[in-house]
C-alpha positions as CSV (number, residue, x, y, z in Angstrom):
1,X,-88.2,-39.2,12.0
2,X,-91.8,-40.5,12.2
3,X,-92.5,-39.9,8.4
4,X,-89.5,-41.2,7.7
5,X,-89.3,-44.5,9.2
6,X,-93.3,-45.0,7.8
7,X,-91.5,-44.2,3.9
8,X,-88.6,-47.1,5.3
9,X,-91.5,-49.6,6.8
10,X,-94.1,-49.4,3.9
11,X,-91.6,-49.8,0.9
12,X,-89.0,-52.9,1.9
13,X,-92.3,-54.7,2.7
14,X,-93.2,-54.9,-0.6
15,X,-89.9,-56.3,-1.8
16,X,-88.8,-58.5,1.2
17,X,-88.3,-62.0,0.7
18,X,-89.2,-61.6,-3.0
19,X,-87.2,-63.2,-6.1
20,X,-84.7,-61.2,-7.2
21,X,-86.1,-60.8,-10.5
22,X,-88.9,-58.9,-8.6
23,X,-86.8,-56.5,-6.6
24,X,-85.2,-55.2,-9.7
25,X,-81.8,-55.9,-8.2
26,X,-78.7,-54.7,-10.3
27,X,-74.9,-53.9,-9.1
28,X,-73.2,-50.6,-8.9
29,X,-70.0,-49.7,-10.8
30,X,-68.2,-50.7,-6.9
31,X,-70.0,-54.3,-8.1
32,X,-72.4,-53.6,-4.7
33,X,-76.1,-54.6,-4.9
34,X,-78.9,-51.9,-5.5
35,X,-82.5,-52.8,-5.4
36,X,-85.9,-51.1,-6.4
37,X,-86.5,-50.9,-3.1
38,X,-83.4,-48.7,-2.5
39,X,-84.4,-46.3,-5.0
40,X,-87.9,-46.0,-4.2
41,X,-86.9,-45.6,-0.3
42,X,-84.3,-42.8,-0.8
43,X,-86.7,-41.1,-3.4
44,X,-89.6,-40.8,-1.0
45,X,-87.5,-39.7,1.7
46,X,-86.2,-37.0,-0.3
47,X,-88.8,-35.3,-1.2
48,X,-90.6,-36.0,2.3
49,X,-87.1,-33.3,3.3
50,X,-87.8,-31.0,0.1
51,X,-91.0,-30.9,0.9
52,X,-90.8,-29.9,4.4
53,X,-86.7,-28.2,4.6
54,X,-86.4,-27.0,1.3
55,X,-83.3,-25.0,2.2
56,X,-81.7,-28.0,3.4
57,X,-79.4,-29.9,2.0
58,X,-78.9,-33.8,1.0
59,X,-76.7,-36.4,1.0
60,X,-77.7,-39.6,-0.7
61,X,-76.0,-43.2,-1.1
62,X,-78.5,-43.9,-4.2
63,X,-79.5,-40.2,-6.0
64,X,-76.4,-38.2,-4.9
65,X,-76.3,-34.6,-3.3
66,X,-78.1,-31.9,-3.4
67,X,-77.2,-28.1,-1.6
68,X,-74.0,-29.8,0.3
69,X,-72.6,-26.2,1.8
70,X,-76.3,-25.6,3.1
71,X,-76.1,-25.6,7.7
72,X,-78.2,-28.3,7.9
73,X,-77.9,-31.2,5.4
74,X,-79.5,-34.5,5.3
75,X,-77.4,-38.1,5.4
76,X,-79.5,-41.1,4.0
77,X,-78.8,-44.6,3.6
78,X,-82.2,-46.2,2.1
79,X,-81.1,-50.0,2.8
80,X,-77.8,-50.7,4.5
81,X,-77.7,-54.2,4.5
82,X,-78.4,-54.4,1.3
83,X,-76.8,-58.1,0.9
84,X,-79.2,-59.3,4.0
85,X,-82.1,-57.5,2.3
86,X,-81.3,-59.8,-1.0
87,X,-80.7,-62.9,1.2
88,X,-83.9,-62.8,3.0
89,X,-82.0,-61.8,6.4
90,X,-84.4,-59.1,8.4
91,X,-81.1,-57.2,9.4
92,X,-81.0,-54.5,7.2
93,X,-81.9,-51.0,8.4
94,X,-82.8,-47.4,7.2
95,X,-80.3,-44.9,8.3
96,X,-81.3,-41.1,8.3
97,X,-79.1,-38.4,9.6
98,X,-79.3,-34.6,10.1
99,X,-76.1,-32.8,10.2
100,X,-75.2,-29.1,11.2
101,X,-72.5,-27.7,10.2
102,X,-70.9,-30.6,9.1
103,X,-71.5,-32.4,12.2
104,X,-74.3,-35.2,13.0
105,X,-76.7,-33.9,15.5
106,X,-79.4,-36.5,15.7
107,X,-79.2,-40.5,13.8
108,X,-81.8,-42.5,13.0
109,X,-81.2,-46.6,12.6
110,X,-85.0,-48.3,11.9
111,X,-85.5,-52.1,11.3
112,X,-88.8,-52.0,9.2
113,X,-89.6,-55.6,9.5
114,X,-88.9,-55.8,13.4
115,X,-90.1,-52.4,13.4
116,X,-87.4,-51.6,15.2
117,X,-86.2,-47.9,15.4
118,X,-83.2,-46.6,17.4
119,X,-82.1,-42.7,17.3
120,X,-80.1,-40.5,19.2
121,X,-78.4,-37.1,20.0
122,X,-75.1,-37.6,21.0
123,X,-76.7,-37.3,24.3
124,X,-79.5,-39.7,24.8
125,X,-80.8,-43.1,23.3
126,X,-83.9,-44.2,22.2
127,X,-85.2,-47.6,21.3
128,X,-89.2,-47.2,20.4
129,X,-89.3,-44.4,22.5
130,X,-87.5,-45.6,25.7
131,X,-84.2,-44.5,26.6
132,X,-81.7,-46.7,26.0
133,X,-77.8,-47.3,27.1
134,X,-74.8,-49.7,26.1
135,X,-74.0,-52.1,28.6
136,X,-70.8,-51.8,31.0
137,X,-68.7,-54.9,29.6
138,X,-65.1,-54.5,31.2
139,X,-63.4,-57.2,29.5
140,X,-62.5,-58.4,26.3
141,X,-63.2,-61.9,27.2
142,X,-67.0,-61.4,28.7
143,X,-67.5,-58.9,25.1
144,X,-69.9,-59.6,22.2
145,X,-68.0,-58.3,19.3
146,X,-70.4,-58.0,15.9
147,X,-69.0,-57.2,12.3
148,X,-70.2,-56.4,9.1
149,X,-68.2,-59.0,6.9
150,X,-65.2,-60.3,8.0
151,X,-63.9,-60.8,4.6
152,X,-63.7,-56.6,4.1
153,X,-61.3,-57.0,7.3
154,X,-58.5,-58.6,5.3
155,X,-58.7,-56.5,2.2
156,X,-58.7,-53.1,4.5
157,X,-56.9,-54.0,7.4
158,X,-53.7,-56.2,8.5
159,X,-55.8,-59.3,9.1
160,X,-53.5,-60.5,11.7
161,X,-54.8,-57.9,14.0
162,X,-58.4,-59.0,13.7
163,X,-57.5,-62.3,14.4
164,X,-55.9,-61.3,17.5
165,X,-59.1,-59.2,18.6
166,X,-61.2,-62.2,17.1
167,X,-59.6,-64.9,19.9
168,X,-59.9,-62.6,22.7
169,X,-63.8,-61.7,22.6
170,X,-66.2,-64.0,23.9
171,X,-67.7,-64.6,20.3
172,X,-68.4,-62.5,17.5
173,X,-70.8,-62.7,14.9
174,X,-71.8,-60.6,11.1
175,X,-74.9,-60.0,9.2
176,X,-74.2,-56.5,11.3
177,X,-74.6,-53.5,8.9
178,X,-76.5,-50.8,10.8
179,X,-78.4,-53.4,12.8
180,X,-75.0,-53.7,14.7
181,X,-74.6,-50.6,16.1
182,X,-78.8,-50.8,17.1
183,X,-77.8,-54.1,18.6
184,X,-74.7,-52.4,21.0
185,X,-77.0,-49.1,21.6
186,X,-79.6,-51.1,23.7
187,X,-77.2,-53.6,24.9
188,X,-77.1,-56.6,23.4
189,X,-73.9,-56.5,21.9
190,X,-70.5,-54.6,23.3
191,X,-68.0,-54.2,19.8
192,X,-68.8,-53.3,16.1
193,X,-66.5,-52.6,13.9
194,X,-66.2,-51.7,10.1
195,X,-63.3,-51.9,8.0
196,X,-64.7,-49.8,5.6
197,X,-67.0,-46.9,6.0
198,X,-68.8,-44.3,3.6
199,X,-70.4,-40.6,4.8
200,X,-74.4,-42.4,4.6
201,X,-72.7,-45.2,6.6
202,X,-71.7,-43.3,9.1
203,X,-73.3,-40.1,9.9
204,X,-76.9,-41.8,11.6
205,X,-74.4,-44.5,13.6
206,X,-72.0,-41.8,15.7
207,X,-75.2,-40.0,17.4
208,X,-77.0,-43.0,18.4
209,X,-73.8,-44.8,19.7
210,X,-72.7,-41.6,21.6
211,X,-75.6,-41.2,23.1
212,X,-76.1,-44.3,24.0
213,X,-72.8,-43.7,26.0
214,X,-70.8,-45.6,23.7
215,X,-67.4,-44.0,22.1
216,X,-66.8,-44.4,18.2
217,X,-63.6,-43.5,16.4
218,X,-61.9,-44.6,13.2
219,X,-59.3,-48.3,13.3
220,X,-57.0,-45.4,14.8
221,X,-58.7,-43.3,17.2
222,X,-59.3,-40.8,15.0
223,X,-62.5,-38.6,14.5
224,X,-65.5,-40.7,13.3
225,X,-67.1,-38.2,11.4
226,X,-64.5,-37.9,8.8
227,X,-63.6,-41.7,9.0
228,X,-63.7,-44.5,6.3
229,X,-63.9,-46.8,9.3
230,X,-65.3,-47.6,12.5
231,X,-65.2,-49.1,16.4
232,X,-68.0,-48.4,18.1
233,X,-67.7,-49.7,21.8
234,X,-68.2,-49.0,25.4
235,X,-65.6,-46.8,27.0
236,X,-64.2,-49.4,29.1
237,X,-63.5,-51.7,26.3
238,X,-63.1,-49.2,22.9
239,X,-58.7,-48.5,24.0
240,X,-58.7,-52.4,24.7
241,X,-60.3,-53.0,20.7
242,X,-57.8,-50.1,19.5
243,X,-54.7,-51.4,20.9
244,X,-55.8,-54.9,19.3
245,X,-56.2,-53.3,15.7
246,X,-53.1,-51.6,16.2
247,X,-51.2,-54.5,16.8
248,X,-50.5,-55.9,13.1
């Protein structure tokens, strides 16, 4: 995780805050942004794993997969947050996972301008190296709720339902990404949520929040790990943001 999150401070560095005609930006046939920087992040961290697990397999938002059936396999998400990295916004992260058996066993979420780095084992937290845990919010009303765009809400889910969960929450606020769930794992937000979820988005998140002592499902309660969405919240509060999203 140390190499790693060296590869994801040293290269977003030298592109942040730059013009976009310097970060090589471009957009993906899904019309989502792709930088230099997102390339030259997920090419370094691959063959930092080749290097050192060459039986190991990959998983990769940017330069695709690589040895998928292998029991341990790789999840990375260069820069998630892309849209903040391209607006100047220091909330985009690094996400690096290692799953076994199809399963994440240990997530990494690092802020490389903040220097900011948040991993865990389903079991235990860490924020730069101290241990870490969600706070105990009970209510709806006393909860910080974060999301990633709110616009994604409406074209995935009944907007209605949002709304609902929207009015009863304290206040809620975006520009989350990854940086959201880092924000609830040491307790400084108690809801995130994602409309829309893919495997690299996912698979460094559900450790870190677990073991933070957070619960994380899909809009439905169902298994994370196969989701295309997420809530991530404290126990006390997570059936309180599901029966909110369930009620369209």
């Amino acid at each position: 995780i140390g190499e790693a999150t060296a590869i994801s401070k040293e290269v977003p560095r030298r592109y942040f805050k730059k013009p976009l005609d310097q970060i090589g930006m471009i957009s993906k046939s899904d019309a989502s942004p792709v930088t230099a920087a997102d390339l030259e992040i997920e090419a370094k961290l691959r063959e930092l794993i080749a290097g050192k697990f060459p039986a190991h397999g990959i998983i990769g938002e940017e330069h695709g997969n690589t040895n998928t059936d292998a029991e341990f396999v790789w999840v990375l998400d260069p820069i998630d947050g892309t849209k903040s990295f391209i607006s100047g916004v220091p909330l985009f992260t690094t996400l690096v996972a290692l799953m076994q058996q199809g399963k994440p066993v240990c997530g990494a979420i690092y802020q490389p301008i903040l220097d900011e780095l948040v991993w865990g084992n389903n079991n235990e937290c860490f924020f730069n190296g101290k241990p870490t845990r969600i706070r105990e919010t009970k209510s709806l009303a006393d909860a910080t709720m974060l999301v990633t765009d709110a616009r994604h809400v409406s074209e995935h889910h009944p907007r209605a339902a949002f709304n609902a969960l929207a009015a009863d929450v304290k206040f809620w606020r975006t520009w989350a990404d990854g940086y959201g769930y880092a924000l609830m794992a040491t307790g400084y937000a108690d809801i995130m949520i994602d409309p829309v979820m893919n495997p690299w988005d996912i698979m460094a998140v559900v450790p870190v929040v677990r073991g933070a002592g957070g619960v994380v499902t899909d809009f439905a309660g169902g298994d994370a790990v196969s989701a295309k969405s997420l809530v991530a919240a404290s126990p006390l509060l997570h059936a309180q943001v599901l029966r909110r999203l369930g009620n369209a």
